[in-house]
Structure formats: C-alpha cells, structure tokens
ZADREN-264038 format. One record per residue: x, y, z of N, C-alpha, C in turn; residue in one letter. Coordinates in steps of 0.1 Angstrom, whole numbers, padded with zeros to 4 digits, always signed. Each point is the difference from the previous one (the first is absolute). Layout:
N
XYZXYZXYZA
...
***
This chain:
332
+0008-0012+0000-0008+0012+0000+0009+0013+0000X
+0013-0001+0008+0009+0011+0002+0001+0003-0015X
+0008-0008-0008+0003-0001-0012-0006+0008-0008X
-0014-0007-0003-0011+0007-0008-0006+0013+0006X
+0001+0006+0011-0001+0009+0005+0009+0012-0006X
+0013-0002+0000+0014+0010-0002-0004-0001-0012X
-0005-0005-0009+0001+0003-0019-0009+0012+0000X
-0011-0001+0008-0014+0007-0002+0004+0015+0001X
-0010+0009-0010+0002+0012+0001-0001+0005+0014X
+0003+0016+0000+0000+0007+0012-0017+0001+0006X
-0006+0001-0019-0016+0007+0007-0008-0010+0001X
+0006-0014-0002-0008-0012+0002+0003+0000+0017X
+0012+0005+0007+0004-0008+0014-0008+0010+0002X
-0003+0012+0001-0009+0009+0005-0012-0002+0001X
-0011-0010-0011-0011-0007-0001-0001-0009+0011X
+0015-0006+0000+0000-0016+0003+0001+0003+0019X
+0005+0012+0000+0003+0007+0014-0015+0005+0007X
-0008+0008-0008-0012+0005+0006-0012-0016+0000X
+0003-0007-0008-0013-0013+0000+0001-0009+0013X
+0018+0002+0004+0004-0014+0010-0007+0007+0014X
+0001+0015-0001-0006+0007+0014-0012-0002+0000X
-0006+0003-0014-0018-0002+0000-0005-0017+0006X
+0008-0010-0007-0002-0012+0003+0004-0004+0012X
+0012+0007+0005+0000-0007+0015-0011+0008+0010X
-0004+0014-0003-0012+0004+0008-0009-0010+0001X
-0008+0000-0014-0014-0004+0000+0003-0019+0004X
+0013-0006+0000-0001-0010+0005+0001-0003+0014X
+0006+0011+0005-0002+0004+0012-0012+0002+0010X
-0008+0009-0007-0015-0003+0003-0009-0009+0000X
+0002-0009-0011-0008-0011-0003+0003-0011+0018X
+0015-0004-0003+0004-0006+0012-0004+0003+0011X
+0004+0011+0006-0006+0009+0011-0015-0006+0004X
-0009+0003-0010-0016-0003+0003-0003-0018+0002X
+0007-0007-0011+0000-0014+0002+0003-0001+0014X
+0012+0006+0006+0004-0008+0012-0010+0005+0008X
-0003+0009+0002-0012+0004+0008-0008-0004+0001X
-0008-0004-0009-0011-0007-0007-0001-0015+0008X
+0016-0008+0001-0002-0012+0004+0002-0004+0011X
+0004+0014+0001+0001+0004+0019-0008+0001+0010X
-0014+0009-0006-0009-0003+0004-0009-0012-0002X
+0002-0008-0012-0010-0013+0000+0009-0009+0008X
+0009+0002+0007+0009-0009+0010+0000+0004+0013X
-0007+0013+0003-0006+0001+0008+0011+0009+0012X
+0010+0005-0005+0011+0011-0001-0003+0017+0007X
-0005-0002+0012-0002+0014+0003-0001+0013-0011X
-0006+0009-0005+0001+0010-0008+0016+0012+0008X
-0001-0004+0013+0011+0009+0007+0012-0005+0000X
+0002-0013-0007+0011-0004+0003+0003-0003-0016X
-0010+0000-0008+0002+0007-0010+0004+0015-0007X
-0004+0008+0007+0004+0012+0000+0012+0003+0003X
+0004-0002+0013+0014-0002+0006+0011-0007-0010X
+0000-0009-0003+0008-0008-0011-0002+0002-0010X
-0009-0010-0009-0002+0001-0014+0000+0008-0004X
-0008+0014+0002-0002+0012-0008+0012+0008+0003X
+0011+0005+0011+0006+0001+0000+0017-0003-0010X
-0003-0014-0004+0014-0007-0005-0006-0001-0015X
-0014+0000-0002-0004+0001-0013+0003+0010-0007X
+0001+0013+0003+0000+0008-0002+0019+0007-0004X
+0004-0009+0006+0014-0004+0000+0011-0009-0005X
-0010-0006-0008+0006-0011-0011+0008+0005-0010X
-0005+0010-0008+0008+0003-0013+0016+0004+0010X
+0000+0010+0006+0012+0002+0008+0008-0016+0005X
-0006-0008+0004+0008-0010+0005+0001-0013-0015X
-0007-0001-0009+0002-0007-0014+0012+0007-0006X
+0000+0014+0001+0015+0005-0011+0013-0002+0011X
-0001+0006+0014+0010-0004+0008+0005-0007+0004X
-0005-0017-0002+0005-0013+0002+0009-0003-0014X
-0010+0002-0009+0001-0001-0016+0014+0008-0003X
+0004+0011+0006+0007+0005-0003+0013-0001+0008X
-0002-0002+0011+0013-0004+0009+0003-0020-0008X
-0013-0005+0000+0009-0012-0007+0002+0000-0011X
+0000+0005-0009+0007+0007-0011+0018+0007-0003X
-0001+0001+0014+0018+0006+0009-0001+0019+0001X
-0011+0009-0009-0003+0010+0004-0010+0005+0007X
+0003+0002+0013-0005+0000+0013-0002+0015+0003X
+0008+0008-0009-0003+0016+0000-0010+0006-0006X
-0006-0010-0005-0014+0002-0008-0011-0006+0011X
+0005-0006+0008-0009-0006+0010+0004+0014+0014X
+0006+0004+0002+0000+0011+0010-0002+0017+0000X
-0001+0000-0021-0009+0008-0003-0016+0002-0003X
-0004-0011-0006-0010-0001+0003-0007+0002+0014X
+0006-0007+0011-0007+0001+0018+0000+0014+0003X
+0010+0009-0004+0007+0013+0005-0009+0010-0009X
+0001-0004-0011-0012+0008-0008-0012+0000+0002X
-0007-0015+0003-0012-0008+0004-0002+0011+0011X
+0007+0001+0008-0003+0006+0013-0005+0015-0001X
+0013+0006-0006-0005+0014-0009-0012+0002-0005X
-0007-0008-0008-0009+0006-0005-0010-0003+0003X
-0002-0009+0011-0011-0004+0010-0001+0016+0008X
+0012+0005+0003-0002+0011+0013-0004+0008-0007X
+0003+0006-0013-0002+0011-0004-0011+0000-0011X
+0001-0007-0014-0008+0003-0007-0011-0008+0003X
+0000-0008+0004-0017-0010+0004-0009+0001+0010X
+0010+0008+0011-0006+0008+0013-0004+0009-0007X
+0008+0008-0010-0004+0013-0002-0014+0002-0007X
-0002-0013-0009-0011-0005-0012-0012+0002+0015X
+0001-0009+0006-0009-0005+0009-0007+0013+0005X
+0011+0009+0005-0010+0012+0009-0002+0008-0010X
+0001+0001-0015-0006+0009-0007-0013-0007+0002X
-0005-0009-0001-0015-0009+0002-0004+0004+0012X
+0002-0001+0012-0002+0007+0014+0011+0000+0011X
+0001+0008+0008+0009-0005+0014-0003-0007+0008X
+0016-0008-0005+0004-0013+0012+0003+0001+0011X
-0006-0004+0008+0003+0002+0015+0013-0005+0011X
+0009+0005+0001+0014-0001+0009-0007-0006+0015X
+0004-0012+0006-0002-0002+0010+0010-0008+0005X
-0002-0004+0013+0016-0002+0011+0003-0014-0010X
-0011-0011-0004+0009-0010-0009+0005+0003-0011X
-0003+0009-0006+0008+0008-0010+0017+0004+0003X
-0003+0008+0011+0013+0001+0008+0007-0012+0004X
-0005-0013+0010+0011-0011+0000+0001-0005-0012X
-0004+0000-0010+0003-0008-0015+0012+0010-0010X
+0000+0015+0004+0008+0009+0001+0015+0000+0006X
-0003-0005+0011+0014-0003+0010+0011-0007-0002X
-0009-0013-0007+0007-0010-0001+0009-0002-0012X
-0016+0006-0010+0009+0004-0018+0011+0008+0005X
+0001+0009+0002+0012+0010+0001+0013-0008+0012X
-0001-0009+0011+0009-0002+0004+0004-0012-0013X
-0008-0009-0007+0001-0011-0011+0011+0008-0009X
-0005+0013-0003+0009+0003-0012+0013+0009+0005X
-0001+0006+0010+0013+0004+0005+0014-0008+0002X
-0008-0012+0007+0007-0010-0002+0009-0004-0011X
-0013-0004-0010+0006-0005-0015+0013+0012-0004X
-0003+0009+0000+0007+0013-0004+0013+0002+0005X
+0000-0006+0013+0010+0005+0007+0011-0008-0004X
-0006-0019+0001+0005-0008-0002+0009-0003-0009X
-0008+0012-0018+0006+0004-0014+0014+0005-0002X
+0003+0007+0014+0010+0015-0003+0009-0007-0004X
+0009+0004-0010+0011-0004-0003+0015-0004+0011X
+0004+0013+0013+0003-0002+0006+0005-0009+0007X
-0010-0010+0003-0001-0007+0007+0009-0017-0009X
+0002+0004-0008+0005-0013-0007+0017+0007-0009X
+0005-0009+0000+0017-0005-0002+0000+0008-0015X
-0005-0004-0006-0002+0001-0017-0006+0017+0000X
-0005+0008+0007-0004+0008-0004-0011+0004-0009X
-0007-0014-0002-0013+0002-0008-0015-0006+0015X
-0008+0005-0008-0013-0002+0010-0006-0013-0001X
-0001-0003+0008-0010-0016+0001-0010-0003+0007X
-0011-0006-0004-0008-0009+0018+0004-0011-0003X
+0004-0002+0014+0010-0015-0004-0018-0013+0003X
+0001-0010-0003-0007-0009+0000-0005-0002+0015X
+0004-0001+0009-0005-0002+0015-0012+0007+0001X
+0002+0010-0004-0012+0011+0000-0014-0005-0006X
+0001-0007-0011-0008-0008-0007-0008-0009+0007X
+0011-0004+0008-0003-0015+0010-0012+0004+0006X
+0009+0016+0010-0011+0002+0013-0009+0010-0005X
-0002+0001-0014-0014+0007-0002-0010-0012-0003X
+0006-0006-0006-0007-0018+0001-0008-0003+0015X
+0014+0004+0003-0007-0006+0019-0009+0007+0005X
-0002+0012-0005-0012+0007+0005-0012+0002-0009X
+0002-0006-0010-0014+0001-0007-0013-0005+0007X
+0001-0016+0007-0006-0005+0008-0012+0007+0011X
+0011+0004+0006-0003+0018+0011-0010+0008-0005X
+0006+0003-0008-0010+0011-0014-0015-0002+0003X
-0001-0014-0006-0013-0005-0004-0008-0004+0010X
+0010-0003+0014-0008-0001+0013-0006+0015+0005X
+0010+0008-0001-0005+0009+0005-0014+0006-0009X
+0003+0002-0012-0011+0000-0008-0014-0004+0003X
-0002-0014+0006-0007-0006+0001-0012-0001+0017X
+0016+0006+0011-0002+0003+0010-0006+0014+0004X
+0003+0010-0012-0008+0015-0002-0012-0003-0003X
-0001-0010-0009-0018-0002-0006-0008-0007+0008X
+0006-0001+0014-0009-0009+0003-0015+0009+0008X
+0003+0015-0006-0016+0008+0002-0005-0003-0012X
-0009+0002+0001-0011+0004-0008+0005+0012-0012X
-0001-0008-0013+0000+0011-0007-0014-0007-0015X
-0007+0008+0002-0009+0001-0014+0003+0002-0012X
+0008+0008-0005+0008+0004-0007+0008-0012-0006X
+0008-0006+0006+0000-0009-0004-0006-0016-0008X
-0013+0003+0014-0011-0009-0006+0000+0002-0013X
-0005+0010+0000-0002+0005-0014+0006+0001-0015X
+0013-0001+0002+0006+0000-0012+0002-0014+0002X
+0003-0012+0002+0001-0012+0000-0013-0007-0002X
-0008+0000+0007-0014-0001-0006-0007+0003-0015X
+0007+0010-0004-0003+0005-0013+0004-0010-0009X
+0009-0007+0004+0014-0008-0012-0008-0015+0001X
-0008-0002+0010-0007-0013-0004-0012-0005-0009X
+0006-0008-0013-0010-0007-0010-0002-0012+0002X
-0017+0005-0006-0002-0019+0003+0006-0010-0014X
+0010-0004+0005+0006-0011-0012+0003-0015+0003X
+0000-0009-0007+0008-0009+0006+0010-0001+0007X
+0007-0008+0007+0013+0003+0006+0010-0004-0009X
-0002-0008-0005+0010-0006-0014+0003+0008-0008X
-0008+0010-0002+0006+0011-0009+0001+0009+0003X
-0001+0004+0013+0004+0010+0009+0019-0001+0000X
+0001-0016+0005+0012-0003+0000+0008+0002-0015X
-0001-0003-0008+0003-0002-0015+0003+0015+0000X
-0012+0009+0000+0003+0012-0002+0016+0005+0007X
-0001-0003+0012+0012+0006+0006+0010-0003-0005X
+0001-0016+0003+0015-0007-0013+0000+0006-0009X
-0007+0001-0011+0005+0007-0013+0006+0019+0002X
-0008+0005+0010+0002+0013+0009+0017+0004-0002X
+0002-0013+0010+0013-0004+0006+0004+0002-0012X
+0002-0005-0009+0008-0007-0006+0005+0011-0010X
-0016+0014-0003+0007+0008-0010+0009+0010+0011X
-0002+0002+0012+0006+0011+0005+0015-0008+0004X
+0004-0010+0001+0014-0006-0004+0007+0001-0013X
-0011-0002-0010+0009+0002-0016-0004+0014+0002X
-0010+0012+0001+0005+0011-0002+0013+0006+0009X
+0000+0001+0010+0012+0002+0006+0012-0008-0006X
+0002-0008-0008+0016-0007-0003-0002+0016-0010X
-0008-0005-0010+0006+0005-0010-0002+0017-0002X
-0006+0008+0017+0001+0010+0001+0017+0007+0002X
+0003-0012+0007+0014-0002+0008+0010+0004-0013X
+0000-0006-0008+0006-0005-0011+0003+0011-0009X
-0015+0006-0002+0000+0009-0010+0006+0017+0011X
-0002+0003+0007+0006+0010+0009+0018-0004+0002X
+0001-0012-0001+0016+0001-0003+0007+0002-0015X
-0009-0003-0007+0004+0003-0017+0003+0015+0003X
-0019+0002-0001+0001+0017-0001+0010+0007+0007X
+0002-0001+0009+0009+0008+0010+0013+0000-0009X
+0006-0013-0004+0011-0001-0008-0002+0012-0011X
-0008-0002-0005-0002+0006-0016-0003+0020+0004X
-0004+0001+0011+0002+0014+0001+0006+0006+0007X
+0007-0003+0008+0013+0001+0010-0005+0005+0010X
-0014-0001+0004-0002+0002+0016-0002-0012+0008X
+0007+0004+0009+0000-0016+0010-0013-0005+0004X
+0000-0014+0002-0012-0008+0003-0005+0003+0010X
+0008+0005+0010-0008+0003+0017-0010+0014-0008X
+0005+0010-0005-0007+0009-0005-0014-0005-0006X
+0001-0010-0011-0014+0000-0001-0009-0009+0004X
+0011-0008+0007-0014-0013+0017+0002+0014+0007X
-0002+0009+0004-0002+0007+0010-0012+0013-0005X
-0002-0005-0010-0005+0014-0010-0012-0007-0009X
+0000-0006-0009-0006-0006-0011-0008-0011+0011X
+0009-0008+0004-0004-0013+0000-0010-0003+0017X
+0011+0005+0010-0011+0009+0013-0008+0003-0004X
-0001+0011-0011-0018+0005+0000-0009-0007-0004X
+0004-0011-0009-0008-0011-0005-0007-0013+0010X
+0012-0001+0004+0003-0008+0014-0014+0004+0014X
+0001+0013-0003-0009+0003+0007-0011+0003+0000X
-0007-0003-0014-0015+0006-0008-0011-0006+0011X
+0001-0018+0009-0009-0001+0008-0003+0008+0014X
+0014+0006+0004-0004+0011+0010-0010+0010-0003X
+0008+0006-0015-0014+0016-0007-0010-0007+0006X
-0006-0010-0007-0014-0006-0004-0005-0001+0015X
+0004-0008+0008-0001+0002+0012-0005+0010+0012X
+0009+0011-0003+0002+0013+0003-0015+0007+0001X
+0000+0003-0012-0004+0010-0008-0022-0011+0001X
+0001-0016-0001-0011-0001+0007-0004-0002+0013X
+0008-0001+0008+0001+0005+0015-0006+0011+0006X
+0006+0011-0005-0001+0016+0001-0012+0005-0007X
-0003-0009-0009-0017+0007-0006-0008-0009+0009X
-0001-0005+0005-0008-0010+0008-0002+0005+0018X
+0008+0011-0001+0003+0006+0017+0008-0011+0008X
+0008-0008-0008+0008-0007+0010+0015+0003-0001X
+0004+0015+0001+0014+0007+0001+0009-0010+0006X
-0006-0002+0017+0008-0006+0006+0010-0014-0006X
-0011-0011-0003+0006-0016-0009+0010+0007-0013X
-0005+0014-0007+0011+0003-0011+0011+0002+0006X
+0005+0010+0010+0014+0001+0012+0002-0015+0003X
-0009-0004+0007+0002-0015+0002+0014-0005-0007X
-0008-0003-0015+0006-0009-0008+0011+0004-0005X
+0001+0013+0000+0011+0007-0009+0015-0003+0011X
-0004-0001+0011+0009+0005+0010+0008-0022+0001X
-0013-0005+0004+0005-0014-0002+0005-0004-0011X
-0003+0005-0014+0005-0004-0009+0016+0002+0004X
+0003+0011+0001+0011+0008+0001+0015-0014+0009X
-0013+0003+0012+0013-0014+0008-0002-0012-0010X
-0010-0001-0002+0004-0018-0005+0006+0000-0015X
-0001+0008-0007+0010+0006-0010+0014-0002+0002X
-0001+0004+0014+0019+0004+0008+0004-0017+0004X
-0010-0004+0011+0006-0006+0008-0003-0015-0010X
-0007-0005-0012-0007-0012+0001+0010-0002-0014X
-0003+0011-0011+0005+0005-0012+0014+0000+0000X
+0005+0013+0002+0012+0002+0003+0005-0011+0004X
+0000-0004+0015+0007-0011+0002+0000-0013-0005X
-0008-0003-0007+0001-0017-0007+0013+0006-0011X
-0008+0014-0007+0011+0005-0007+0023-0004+0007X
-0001+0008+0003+0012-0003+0008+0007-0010+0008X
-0011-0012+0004+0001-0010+0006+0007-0011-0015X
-0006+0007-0010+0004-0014-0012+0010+0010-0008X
+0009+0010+0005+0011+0006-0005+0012-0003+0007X
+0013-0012-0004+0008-0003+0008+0012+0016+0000X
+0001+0000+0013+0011+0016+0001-0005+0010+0000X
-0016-0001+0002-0006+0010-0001-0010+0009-0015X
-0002+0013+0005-0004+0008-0013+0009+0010-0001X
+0010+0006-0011+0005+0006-0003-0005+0016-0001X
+0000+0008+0005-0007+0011-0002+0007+0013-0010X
-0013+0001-0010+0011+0011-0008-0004+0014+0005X
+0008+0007-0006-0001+0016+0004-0011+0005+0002X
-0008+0000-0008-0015+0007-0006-0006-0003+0013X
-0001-0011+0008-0005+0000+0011+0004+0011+0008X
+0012-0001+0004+0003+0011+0012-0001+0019-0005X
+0001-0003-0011-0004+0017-0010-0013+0001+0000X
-0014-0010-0004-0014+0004-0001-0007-0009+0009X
-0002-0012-0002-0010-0008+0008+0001+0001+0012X
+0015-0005+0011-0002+0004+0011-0006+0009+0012X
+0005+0017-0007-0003+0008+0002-0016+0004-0004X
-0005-0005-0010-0015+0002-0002-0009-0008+0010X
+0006-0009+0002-0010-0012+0013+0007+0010+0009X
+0007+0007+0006+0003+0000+0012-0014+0012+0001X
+0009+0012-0008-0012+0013-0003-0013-0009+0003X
-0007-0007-0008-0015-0005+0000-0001-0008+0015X
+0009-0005+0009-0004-0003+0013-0003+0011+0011X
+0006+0013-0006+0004+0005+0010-0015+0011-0006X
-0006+0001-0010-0010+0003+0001-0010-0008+0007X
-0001-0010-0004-0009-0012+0005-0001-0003+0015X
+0009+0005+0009+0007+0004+0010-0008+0013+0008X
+0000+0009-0010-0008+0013+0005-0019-0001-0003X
-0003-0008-0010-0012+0000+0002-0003-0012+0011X
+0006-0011+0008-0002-0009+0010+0002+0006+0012X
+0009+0005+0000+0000+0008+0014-0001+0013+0004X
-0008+0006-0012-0002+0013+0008-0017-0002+0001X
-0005+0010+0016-0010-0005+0006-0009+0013-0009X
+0005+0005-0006-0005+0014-0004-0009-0006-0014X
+0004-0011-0007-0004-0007-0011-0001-0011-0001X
-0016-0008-0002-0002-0012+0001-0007-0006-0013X
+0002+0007-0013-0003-0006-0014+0015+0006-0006X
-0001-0008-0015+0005+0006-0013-0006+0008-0005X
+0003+0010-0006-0012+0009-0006+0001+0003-0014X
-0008+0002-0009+0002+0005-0017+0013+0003+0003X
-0003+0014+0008+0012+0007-0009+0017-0006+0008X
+0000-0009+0011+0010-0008+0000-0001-0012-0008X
-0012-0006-0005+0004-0008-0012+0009+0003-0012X
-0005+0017-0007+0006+0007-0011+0016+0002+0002X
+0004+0003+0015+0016+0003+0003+0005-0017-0005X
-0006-0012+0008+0004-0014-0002+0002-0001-0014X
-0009+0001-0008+0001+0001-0014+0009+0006-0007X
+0003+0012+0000+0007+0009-0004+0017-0005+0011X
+0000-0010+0007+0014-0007+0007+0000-0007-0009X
-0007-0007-0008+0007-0013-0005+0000+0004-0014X
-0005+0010-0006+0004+0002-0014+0013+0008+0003X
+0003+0008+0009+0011+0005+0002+0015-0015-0002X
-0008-0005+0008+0012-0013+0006-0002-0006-0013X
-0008-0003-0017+0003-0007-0011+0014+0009-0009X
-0004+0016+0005+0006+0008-0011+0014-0004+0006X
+0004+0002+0014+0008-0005+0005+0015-0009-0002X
-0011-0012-0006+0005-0013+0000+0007-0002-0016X
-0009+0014-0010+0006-0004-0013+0009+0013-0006X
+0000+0009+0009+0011+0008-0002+0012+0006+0005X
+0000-0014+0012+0018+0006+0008+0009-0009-0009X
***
C-alpha cells in the first residue's frame, strides 16, 4: 500500500487525506451507537455507559492513528495528534459549543482541570532537552508505562463521579438505542471496526508521503489536519450537547477526552516506542506553549468564583486561539 501510495499524485493524497478523516469519523459513529446499543440489550447501566463507552468512543480515531502510527516506528505523529487533539478540544470545540450557549464551569470541571494540567506539565517537563546526554528532547518510554498504569484510575474515577444521578446522560445514551437484532448490531460494529483500522493505516501513511513531498513536518500536520479530523466526534457532540441545555456533559466530555487522550492514547503510544519519543523542535516553538497558554486559560475560567459558564464571546477569543495557533504552525 506504502508503494502505491508514494506513486499517487499530490491532489489524489489530498482526496485520499480528507476521505480517510471522513471514514474514520462516520465509522466512528456507527461503532459508538452499536456498542451502546448492545450494552444496553445486555443490560449495561446507561451510567456506566456514559462513563466509558461514550467517553473512549469518542476517542478512537485519536487512539487508531496513534497506535497505528507509533507501530509504524513514527510515534511523532502519534504525540501530535494527542497534543493537537487536546488543543482543539480546549479551544475550537469549546469555543463552537458556547457559540450555541454557555457551558457551565463547575468544581468537577476544576478537578478534571487539575489533573490535565499536572498530566501535561509533567509530559513537558519530562521533554526538555536538558535533562538528557545527547541534548535532544525525549519522553522516554517509562512514561508510557505509567500513563498506562493510570488509565485504569481514570475510568474508576470516572465512573465513581457518576455515581449521581445524571439525566443528561440518560439521555443521550438512550437516544443511540435501536430496535435491531443483535447479530447485526454486532456485524455492524466488526465491520465499524474494521474501516476505522484501514482508515487510520492508510491516513497514517498518506500524512507521511505528504509531509515528505511538502517539507512540513508530520508532527505539524497530526497536530493540525489530522487532530482536527480526529476530533469531528467531539464537534458533533459538543455542539449537540449545548443545543440540548446540557453545557455541563459538553465540559464533561471535552475535558475527559483531554485525559484519556493523554493518559490512555499517548501512553499506549509511547509504551510501543523502544527509547522513547523523539521530540522535534516545533514542539517546544508552538504546540507546547499553545497547550500551556490554553491550560492556563482553562485554569481561569475553573477557578475564578467570579465566573461559572463559557460565554459567546469567550467562545469567539477560543476560536480566534486556535486559528491563530493554525497560522502559527505554517509560517515559522
């Protein structure tokens, strides 16, 4: 496939670039609802549904290209994507969302806050070049391990917050149930499966050509192109969350995405990279510093008592961060 790939024109990989995002979304969706679906005819709590499945569903395309692409041996496509993934969760999909109404900031907002920002300082700190013989930046693989080790944690805790009452939830899980057989409830998903694995190889694939062929690095466009693709089921999410008066589950999800992005994603990423991830520049010149900036907003709308939503017109600044942070990325 590599082979036949590198012959292909530039504006076929561009075709072949925007179909693999479209296909791994909508196969994304499809699976999502199957599992749900059989979750409930198995008799699967809707909250424990919520808590999990819709959570990690929502989170597939991010973790199909970043396995796909760390076992591939480029894993910097897998740490742009998460890093990006993250980015455009905070800014442009929050920002989408409160143009629809304001989302409401509350104290679990703030511990889901705490922990992203100690998660990624960490990661960050771990990167500096300093700290290593060679003078180049790495996360060395350990890291991988113990974000592995805490994914678990994650999902408990997750599951241990929902254990109120939330309707909201009902609700959007409830919605995803059809009356079908279960045999092709199941079928459906396998084949689900199956395109959001071939679309991610050959998204993988084709973002390493292109990158070759125009001399911007691959972390540049898994952090840019392929993140924002990566992340079409959050919009959708978002954006019907927020028309529905349920602000709160859109924060929710954006914010959990965020860790399990980091801790579930990332780290399988880096766990299957022997020596680590190699870090190039462009990280410590734009991405870094753009997630730090976007925590440290995210930061001021959780903890200040003075403000307890997102509003339009902090949606429009969110918005106007992340097209800043595209121009960014293609003209240093």
């Amino acid at each position: 496939m590599t082979a036949l790939l590198d012959q292909a024109d530039s504006y076929i990989l561009m075709v072949l670039l925007i179909l693999c995002i479209w296909v791994l979304s909508k196969a994304t969706d499809i699976l999502v609802d199957e599992a749900i679906s059989l979750s409930l005819d198995w008799g699967i709590s809707e909250l424990v549904i919520g808590a999990t499945i819709v959570s990690l569903g929502t989170s597939l395309p991010e973790l199909a290209v970043s396995v796909l692409s760390a076992y591939q041996g480029n894993s910097i496509v897998a740490l742009g994507n998460v890093i990006g993934s993250t980015i455009v969760n905070t800014s442009f999909i929050l920002g989408i969302g409160a143009l629809y109404g304001s989302i409401p900031v509350n104290r679990k907002t703030a511990n889901k806050h705490a922990v992203l920002s100690g998660i990624s300082f960490f990661l960050i700190l771990s990167a500096l070049p300093f700290f290593y013989s060679d003078g180049q930046g790495k996360i060395p693989q350990w890291i991988g391990v113990l974000f592995l080790f805490l994914s678990p944690l994650y999902f408990v805790w997750m599951l241990r917050e929902g254990k109120q009452h939330h309707p909201e939830i009902d609700a959007v899980t409830s919605d995803k149930e059809e009356r079908e057989p279960t045999l092709m409830k199941v079928l459906k998903l396998l084949v689900s499966a199956g395109f959001v694995i071939m679309s991610a190889s050959v998204l993988v694939t084709t973002v390493e050509i292109g990158a070759g062929r125009i001399g911007i690095p691959d972390s540049i466009i898994a952090s840019t192109i392929v993140a924002f693709g990566t992340g079409l089921p959050e919009i959708s999410t978002t954006i019907v969350s927020v028309k529905k008066g349920y602000g709160a589950l859109a924060m929710g999800n954006i914010m959990g995405s965020n860790l399990l992005n980091t801790l579930l994603i990332l780290g399988t990423a880096i766990s299957l990279t022997p020596g680590g991830i190699i870090v190039s520049p462009d990280f410590y010149q734009i991405h870094f510093p753009a997630l730090g900036v976007l925590l440290a907003v995210l930061g001021y709308f959780s903890y200040n008592n003075k403000r307890d939503v997102v509003s339009r017109k902090e949606g429009r600044l969110l918005v106007l961060f992340y097209l800043l942070y595209l121009i960014w990325n293609y003209l240093l």
